[in-house]
N, C-alpha and C positions, 0 to 999 in steps of 0.2 A: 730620505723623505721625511719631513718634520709632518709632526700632525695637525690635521686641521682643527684651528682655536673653535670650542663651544660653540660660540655665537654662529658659524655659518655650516655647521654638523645638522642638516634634513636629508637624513638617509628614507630610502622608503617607508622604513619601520615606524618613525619617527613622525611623519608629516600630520597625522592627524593629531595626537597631541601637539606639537608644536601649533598647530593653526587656530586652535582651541584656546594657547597661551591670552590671559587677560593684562600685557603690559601697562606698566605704570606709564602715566602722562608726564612728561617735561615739564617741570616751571623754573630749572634754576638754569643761568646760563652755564657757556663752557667756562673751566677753569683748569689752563693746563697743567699738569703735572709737571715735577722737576727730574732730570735725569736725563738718561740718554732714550726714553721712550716720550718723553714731552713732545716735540714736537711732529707735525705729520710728514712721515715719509714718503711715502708714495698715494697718489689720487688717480683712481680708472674710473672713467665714465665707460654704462654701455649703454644706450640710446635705444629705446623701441618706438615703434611705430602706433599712431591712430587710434590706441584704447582709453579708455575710459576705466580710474581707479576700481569703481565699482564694477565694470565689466571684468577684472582681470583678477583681484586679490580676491579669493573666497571664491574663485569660479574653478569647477571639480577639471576644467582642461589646465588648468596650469597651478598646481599642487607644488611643485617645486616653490614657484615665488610666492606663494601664498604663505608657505611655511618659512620661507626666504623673513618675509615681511615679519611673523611671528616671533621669530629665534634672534632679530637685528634691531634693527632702526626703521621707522615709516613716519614720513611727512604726509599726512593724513589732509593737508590743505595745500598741498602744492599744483600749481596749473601750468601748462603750456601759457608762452607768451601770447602766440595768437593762431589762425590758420594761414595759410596751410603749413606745408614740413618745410620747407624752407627757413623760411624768415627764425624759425624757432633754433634751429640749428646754428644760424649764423649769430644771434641774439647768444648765445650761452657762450659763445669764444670772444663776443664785443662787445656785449652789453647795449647794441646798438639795433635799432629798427628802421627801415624805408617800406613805407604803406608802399610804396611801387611792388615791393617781392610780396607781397601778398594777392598779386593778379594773378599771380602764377609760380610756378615750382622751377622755372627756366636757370640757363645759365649765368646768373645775375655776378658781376664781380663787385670785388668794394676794397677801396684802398685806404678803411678805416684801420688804425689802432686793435691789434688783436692778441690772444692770452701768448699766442706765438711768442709774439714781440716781449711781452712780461717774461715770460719764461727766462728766454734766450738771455735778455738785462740780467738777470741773477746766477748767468749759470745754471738753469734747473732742465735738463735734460726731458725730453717729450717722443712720444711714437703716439703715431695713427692706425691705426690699425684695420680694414674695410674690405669683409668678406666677397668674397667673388671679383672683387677688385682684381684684374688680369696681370698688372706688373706694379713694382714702385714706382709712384710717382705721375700714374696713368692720371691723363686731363679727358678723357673722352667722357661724354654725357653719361653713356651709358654703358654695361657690358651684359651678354652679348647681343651686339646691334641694339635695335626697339627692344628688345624682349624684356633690356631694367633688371637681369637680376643683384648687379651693383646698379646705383645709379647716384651721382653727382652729385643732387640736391641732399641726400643724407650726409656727404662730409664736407662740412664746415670750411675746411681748411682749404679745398680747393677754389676756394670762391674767394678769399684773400688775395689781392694782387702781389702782396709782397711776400707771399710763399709757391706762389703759381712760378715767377719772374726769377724763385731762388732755387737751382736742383742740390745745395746742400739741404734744403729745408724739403724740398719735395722727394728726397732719396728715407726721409721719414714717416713719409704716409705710404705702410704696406699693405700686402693684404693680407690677412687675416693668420692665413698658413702661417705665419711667419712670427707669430706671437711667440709662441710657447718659447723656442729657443732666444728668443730675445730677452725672455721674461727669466730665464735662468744662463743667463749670461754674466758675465761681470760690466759688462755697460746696459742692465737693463733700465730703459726709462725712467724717471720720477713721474711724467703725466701719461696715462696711456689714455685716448678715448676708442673707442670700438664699438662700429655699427652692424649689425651685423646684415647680409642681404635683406631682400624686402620679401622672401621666403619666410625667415628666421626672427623679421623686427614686427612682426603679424597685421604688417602691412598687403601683402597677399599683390596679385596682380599679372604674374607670371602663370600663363596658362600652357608651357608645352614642357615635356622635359628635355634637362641639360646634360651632356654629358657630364659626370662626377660630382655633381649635385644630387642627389636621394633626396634634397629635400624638395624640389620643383614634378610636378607641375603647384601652384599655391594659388587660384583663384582669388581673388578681391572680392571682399565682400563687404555690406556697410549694416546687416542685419547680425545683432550679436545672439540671434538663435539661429543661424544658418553653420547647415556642419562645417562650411565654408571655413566660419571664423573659429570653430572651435577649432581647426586643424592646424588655422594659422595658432591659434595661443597654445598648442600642444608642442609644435614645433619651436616657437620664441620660447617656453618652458622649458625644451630640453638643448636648447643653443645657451639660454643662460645660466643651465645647471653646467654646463658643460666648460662654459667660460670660468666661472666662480673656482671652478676644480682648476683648471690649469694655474688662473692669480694665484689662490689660495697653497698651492702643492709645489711653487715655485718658490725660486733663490728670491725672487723681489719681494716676495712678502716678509715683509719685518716690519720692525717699528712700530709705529702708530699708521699702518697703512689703514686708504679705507677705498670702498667701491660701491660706486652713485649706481642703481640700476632705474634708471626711467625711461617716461616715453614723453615721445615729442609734441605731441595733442591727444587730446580727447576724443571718441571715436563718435558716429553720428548717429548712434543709437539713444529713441526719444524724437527724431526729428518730426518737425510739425507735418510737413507733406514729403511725399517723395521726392519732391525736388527741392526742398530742403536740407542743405548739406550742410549748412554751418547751425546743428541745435542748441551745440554747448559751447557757449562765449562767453562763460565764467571767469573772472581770472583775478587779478591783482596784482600788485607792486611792478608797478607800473607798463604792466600791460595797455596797448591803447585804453584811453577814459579811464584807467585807474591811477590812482595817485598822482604823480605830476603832469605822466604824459597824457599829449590830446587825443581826444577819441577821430574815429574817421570821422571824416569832413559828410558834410548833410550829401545823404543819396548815392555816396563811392560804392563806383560799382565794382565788385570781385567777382571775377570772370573765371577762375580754376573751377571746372567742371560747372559750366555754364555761368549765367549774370544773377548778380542775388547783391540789390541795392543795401545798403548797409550805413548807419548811421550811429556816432555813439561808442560806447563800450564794446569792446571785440579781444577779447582774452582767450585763452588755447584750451579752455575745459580743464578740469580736474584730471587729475591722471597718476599711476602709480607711480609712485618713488619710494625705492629701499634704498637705507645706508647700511654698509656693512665693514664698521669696523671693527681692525685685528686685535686691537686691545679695549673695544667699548663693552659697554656694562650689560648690552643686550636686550631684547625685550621693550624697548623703548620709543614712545608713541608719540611724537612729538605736533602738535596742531597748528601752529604758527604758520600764517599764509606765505609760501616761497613758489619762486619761478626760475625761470631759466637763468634770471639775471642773478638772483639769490646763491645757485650752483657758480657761477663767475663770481662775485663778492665775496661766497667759501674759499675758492682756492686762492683768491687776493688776497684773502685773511689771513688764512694759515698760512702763509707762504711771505706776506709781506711785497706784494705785488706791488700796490697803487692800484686806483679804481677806474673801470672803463665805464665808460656811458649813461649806462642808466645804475650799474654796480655800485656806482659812486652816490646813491640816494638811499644815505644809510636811514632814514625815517622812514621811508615805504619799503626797500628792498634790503630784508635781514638774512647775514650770513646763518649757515644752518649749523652750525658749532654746537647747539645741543645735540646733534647727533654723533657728535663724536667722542662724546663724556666716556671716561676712561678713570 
């Protein structure tokens, strides 16, 4: 068992000073190193749910990531593409948008260009990884029945026609179980993403308990003083301390790995009235009305959890993002506005992919390559 590098060591003892850390701001770009650790080895996304930056880093239910964000890397200005979780999900594997999946969180497919496809062109080997998910390769909406504690719209992948349509491509999205010994395997992945249920991504929602699940029953809640939501970010806190240990403790970690931890929007704490669900429609690089792309059209109406007429700029809210790389310098605060297309343009970058969609608008949407200074 190698030991885990500085930068991601928040043992208990350790969280308060770490949180306290005053990291140095970014101004220089990346500049990779020569050797056999220059370029990046392995990239894991794990995707959380519905919070807001400021609700979640420095908030006493989730000390893990808060210390996370201290000891690594934080994108201090990064946003969700738009609402809801959908659209943000498929935006970060295509760099692509249709204001249509913004009605709703449904089983929307799209037979665009995706990181899939990039990978696969290079040789770069990929897993999926999607907790409570019941078998490999499972297409149902949701598991188990209504109750959502997997549920579809959180991974990306199944909503690509050309990996729905391919069971060598679909025998790659497992569930979760199934990490660890993949991750210390000799064919473990170059790209892993990992969602975790909607228990564990502090999305909440699941009101009965599951068998083998400890972490359900998880109410839904949209108030960030309701114990509700602390229970959700106590639980995403200790799903992602949990996670980082297995990458971290495993054969895959070498090199110049590194691990994206964010969430997919903003949550809806601030809203103007109660029935106000979309408060925080912050965003940039090229979220609708930001930079090149158009904003919604005068008066679209979005109908997920109820009609709320919309015009103009519609961005996904600020929300947390930690980088945690195996050879980076640590401590490192980086401000530069980045989105979901920004995480797609990263792994283009380093990797030498070629650009999808909106990834390809290197003037509004910048790779986050300072956070991987080594």
């Amino acid at each position: 068992m190698r030991p885990v590098p500085k930068p991601v060591r928040v043992g208990a003892a350790a969280l308060l000073a770490l949180a306290a850390l005053a990291p140095a701001t970014v101004a220089t770009a990346h500049s990779p190193a020569s050797g056999d650790h220059a370029a990046v080895k392995r990239i894991f996304v794990i995707m959380l749910e519905n919070h807001s930056q400021s609700t979640v880093i420095g908030d006493p239910n989730a000390p893990y990531l808060t210390a996370l964000a201290a000891a690594n890397g934080q994108a201090t200005n990064y946003y969700g593409v738009t609402h809801p979780s959908q659209p943000n999900y498929v935006a970060a594997i295509t760099g692509q948008l249709d204001i249509n999946q913004m009605t709703d969180n449904a089983a929307n497919h799209f037979s665009w260009p995706n990181l899939v496809d990039q990978l696969e062109a290079k040789g770069i080997s990929w897993g999926a990884y999607m907790e409570a998910m019941p078998s490999a390769g499972y297409l149902g909406a949701t598991w188990p029945g209504s109750t959502a504690l997997y549920t579809s719209k959180h991974n990306p992948f199944a909503h690509m026609d050309d990996i729905t349509s391919n069971p060598a491509r679909l025998a790659n999205i497992k569930p979760y179980t199934d990490l660890a010994a993949d991750l210390n395997s000799p064919q473990a992945p170059d790209f892993v993403w990992i969602s975790p249920d909607q228990c564990n991504d502090m999305h909440g929602g699941v009101y009965t308990s599951i068998a083998g699940h400890p972490e359900t029953p998880c109410p839904y809640s949209k108030n960030v003083d309701d114990p509700a939501d602390a229970s959700l970010k106590q639980k995403a806190d200790a799903f992602v301390h949990g996670a980082v240990d297995t990458i971290t403790h495993s054969r895959a970690w070498t090199g110049n790995s590194v691990i994206f931890v964010l969430a997919d929007e903003a949550d809806y704490d601030g809203a103007a009235s109660s029935t106000d669900n979309w408060a925080d429609v912050s965003g940039c690089c090229d979220s609708p009305g930001y930079g090149i792309a158009p904003g919604l059209p005068d008066g679209y109406v979005l109908t997920d959890n109820g009609s709320h007429p919309w015009s103009g700029p519609f961005g996904g809210g600020k929300v947390p993002a930690i980088v945690i790389a195996r050879n980076g310098a640590g401590g490192i605060v980086d401000p530069t506005p980045y989105n979901h297309y920004s995480l797609l343009r990263t792994i283009e970058q380093v990797w030498g992919l070629g650009y999808l969609g909106y990834a390809a608008d290197g003037a509004n949407v910048k790779a986050m390559t300072p956070l991987l200074m080594h």
